[in-house]
N, C-alpha and C positions, 0 to 999 in steps of 0.2 A: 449156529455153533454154541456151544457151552458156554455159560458166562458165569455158573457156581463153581466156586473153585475145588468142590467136594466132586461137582460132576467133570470137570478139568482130568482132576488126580485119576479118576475111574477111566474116562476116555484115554488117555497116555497109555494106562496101563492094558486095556483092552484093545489096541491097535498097535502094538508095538513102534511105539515112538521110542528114540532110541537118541535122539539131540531135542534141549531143546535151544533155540537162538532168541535171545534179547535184545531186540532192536530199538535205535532211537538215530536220531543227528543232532549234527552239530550244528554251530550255528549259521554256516552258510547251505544246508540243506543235504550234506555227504551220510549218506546212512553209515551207520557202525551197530556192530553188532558180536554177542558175547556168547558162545555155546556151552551152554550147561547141560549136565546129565538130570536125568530126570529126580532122581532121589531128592536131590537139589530144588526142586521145587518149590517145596514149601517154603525152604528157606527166602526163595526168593520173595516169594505173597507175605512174608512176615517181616524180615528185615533187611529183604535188598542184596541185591548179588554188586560187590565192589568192583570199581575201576580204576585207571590210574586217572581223571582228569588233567593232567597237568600235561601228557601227551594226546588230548584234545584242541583241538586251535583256539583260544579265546575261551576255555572255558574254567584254569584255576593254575595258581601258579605252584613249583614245585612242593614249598613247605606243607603246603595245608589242600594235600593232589586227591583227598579219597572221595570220590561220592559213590552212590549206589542206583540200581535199576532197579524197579519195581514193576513188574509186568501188570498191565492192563488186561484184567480177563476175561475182557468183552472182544479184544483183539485176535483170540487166537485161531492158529489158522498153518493147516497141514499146508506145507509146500510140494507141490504136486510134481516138481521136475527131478526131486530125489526120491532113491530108493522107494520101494513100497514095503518092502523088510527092513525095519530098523527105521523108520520111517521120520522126519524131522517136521516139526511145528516150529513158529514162529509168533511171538509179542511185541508189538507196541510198548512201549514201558514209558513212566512218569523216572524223572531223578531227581534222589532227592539227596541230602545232607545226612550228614552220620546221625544227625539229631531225628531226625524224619521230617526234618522242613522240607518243601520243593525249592530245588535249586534253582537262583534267581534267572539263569542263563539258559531254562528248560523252554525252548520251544515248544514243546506238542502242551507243556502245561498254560504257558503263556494267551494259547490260542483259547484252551477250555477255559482260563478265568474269564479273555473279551467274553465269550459266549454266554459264563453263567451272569456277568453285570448285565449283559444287553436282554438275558432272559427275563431278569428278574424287573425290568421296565415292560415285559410282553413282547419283545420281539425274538423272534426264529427265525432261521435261514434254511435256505439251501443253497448247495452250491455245486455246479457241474462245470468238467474242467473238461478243455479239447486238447490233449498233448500232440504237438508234431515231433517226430525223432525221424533221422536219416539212417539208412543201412550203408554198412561201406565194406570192400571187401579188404581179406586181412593178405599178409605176406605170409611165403613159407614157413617164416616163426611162429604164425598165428598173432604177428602185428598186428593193428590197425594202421590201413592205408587212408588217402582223403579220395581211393576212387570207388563212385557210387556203384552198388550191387546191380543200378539199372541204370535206363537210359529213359523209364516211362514217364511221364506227366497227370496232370490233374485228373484224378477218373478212369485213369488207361486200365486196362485188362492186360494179362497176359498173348504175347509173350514181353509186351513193353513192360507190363508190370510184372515182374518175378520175385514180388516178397509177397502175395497173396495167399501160399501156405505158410511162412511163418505168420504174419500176421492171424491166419486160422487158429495156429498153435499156442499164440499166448493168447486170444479169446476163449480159447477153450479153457486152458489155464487159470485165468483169469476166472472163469465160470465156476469151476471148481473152489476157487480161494473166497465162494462168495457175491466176487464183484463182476457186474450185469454191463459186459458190454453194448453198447448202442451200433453201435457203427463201425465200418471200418472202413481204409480208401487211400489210394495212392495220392499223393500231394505233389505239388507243380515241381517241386524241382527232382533232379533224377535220384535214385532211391529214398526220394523221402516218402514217411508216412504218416496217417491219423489212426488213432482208436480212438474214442468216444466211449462214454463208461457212462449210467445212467446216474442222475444227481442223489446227492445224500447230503447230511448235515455237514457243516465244513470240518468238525474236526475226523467223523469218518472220509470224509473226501480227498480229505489231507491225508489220510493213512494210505487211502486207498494208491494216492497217486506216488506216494513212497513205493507200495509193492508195485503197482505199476511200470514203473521204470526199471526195476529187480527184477522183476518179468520178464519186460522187451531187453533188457542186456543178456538174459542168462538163457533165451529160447537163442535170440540172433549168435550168441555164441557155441550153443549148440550146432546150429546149422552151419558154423565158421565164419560168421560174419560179426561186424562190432555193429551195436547200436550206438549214436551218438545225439545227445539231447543240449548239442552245443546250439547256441543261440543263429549263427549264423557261421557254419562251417566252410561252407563254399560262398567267396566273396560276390562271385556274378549269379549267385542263385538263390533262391526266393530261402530265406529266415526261417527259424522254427519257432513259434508261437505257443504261448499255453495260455490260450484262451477261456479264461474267469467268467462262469457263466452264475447270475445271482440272482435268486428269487427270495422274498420274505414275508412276512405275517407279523402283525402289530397286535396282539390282543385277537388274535385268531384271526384274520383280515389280507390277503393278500393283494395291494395296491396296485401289483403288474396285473390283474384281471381285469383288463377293461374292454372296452367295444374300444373299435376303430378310434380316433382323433387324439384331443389332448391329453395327456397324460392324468392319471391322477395325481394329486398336489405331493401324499406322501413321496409319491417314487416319485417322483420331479424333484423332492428336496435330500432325496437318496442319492438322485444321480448327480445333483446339483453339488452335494456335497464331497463325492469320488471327486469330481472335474476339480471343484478346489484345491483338493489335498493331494493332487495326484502324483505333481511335481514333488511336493515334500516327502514321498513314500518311495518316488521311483527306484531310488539305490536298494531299495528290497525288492521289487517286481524285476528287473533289470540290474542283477548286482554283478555282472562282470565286465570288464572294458568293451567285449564282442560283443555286449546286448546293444550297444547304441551307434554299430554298423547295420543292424534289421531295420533301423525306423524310415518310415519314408518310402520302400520299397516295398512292391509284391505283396498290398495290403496290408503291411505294420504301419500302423498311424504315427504320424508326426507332430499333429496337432491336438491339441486338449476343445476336443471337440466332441458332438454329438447326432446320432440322426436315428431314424426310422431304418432298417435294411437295406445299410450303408456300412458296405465292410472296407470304406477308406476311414472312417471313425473310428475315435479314441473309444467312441461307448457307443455303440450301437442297440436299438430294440426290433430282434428279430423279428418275424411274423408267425406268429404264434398263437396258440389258445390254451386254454385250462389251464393244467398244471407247468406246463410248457412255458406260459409269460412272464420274462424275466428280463434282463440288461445283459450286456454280455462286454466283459471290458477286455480290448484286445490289445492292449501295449504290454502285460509281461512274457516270459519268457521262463521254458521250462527247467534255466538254470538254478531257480529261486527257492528259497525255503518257502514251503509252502505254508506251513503253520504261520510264522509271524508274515507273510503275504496277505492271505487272510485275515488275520486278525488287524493289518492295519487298513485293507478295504472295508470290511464291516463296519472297523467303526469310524471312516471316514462317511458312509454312508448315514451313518446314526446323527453323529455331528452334524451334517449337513439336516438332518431333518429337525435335530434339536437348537440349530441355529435357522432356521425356518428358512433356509437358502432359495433364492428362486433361478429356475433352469432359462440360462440364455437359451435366442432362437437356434433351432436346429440348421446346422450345416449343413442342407441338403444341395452336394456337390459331392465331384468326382475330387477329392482333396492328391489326387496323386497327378492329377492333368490339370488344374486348374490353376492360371497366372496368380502371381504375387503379389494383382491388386485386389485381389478377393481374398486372397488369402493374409494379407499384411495385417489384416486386425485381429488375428487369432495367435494367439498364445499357444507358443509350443513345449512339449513335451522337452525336458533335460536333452540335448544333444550332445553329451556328455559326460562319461560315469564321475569325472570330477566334479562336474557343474553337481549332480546328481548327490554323490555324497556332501559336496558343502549346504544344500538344501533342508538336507536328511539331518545333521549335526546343528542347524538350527532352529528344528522345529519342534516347539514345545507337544507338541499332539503329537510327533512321533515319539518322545522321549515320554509322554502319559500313556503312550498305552502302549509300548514293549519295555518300560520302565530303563532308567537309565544307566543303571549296570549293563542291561543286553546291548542298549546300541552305543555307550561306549568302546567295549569289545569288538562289536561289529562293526564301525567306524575304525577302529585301529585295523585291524584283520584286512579292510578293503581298503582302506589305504598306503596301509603297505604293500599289498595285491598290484597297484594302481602305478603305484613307483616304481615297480620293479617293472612294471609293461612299460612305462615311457620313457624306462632308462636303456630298453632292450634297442638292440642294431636294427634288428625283424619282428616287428611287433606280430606281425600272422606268423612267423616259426614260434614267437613266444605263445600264442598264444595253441598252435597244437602243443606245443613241450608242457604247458601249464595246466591246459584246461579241456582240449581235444578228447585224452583220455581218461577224463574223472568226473566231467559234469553228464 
């Protein structure tokens, strides 16, 4: 796609675009977004198309409400499920202040500074994400219900699996928008599912799994059904996972490329260093009360652990080769802001290598069957979203690298979230009325 904004203005006008939508989120990861007409363009590449902020959560209070969007025009990208007359595109956008600072509370921009400090020491990423989302079917209203579209399990085919064409339709989708599905496949609990999208740099990956989820809501709504990217919707059935898959290069060198055995020392002080920081980060891998109902069960890890191709581990290394060897950390959840998610595993990862961390023994063990005297010397994961946020509110290395304007807001934001679930009579009714229909 386009990335001069001279060939931008050309493309609009030779394909009849006819919207265009300025996207970004807020700070617990809710996409928003601003439709402007095309004339309007330039204006926006120049000096920013205005918002209210002050009816954003956390992000500016009434007096001083204005900031603006500035579309990213490496971003852009036809939406394939509207119109083809009058046809609408879609940007990523940086925001920034009336002045043209970036505003301190910019996720998507937070993510590209971790990136360009960690660049400019020689290291690059990649990162691949596995989203799981449920289908459920709706009411006469065109509700959402909490009953699954199916009854299939892990790998089933039709006719147990019955979301295998939508799922069709937003890879295809998704194809069109650029982004290169891997895989697709029904997931153990009944209408849940996976897509698989092939890896790219975090901050494309992070965008990518913004439209991702824009995707799977707006095909499954086509079809009359709701997708839901709730952490664990159904209490007696297996969580939904967004599994953080991380490879990187140090001065052109990727450390996950090794033959069979011990690890290399870099990714040993990589992974050594996620495992530390894990617990201080969880309130953003894990930010709603229902993410720390998943742990523990149907493969969500409970301990801050490790192993070889061991999906009861907090951080597992697949089996894999070339470009393919990488960690794969499976405790968040795809209710999270992916940008500042990212950026605070990355640079937990760096820490851990620039503080030369060495990797405890691997837990190779079934961690979901195995008694409590094996497992009594491992350190677990926040049980918790309280425990979780007070962890988060004292960690200096969370407050260095989302800087502490973001995660004071974002501390205030989930802790008032946090009160109102444990003040609730039904904390599961609070939690569809809160969270069912919008994560």
């Amino acid at each position: 796609m386009a990335t001069d904004i001279n060939e931008i203005i050309s493309f609009i006008k030779e394909n009849d675009v006819k919207f265009i939508r300025l996207a970004f989120c807020d700070l617990t990861g809710r996409q928003k977004n601003i439709s402007i007409m095309p004339d309007e363009l330039n204006q926006a590449f120049d000096q920013g198309i205005s918002f209210d902020a002050h009816a954003i959560m956390g992000f500016k209070e009434i007096v001083d409400s204005d900031l603006f969007l500035v579309p990213d025009a490496s971003t852009m990208s036809v939406l394939p499920w509207r119109p083809q007359q009058g046809r609408v595109v879609r940007f990523y956008c940086s925001i920034r202040e009336s002045d043209g600072r970036i505003f301190n509370c910019d996720s998507r921009s937070i993510l590209s500074s971790v990136l360009e400090n960690k660049r400019s020491a020689g290291y690059d990423f990649n990162i691949g994400a596995e989203c799981e989302f449920y289908l459920f079917k709706t009411d006469e209203n065109g509700e959402p219900t909490t009953e699954p579209f199916d009854k299939g399990g892990y790998l089933d085919v039709y006719p147990l699996d019955r979301g295998e064409n939508i799922r069709r339709e937003i890879c295809l989708c998704l194809e069109e928008m650029g982004i290169a599905p891997e895989s697709s496949h029904h997931e153990q609990g009944p209408g849940q599912n996976e897509i698989d999208f092939k890896f790219s740099d975090p901050l494309t990956c992070a965008d990518n799994l913004m439209t991702f989820k824009t995707t799977v809501r707006t095909i499954a709504a086509r079809n009359g059904l709701f997708a839901s990217f709730s952490p664990k919707p159904l209490p007696e059935h297996s969580g939904s996972g967004l599994h953080i898959n991380i490879s990187y290069s140090h001065n052109g060198r990727n450390p996950f490329r090794s033959e069979p055995g011990p690890l290399n020392e870099g990714a040993s002080a990589f992974i050594a260093g996620i495992l530390d920081r894990v617990s201080e980060i969880t309130a953003f891998l894990d930010p709603i009360p229902n993410s720390y109902e998943r742990f523990g069960a149907f493969e969500a890890p409970k301990y801050i652990s490790w192993s070889h191709s061991n999906r009861s581990q907090l951080i597992r290394i697949p089996a894999a080769s070339g470009d393919k060897m990488r960690m794969e950390l499976r405790s968040p959840d795809p209710s999270l802001n992916p940008y500042l998610a990212f950026a605070l595993v990355i640079s937990a990862g760096v820490d851990g290598i620039e503080r030369m961390l060495s990797l405890p023994s691997p837990a190779d063990i079934d961690l979901e069957n195995t008694d409590i005297s094996v497992t009594g010397g491992l350190n677990m994961i926040p049980s918790t979203f309280g425990k979780a946020l007070e962890l988060a509110q004292g960690s200096d290395f969370v407050m260095k690298t989302l800087g502490r304007e973001t995660v004071r807001k974002y501390i205030d934001l989930k802790s008032a979230e946090l009160s109102t679930y444990l003040n609730a009579s039904n904390t599961y009714q609070h939690f569809i009325n809160e969270y069912f229909r919008v994560i």
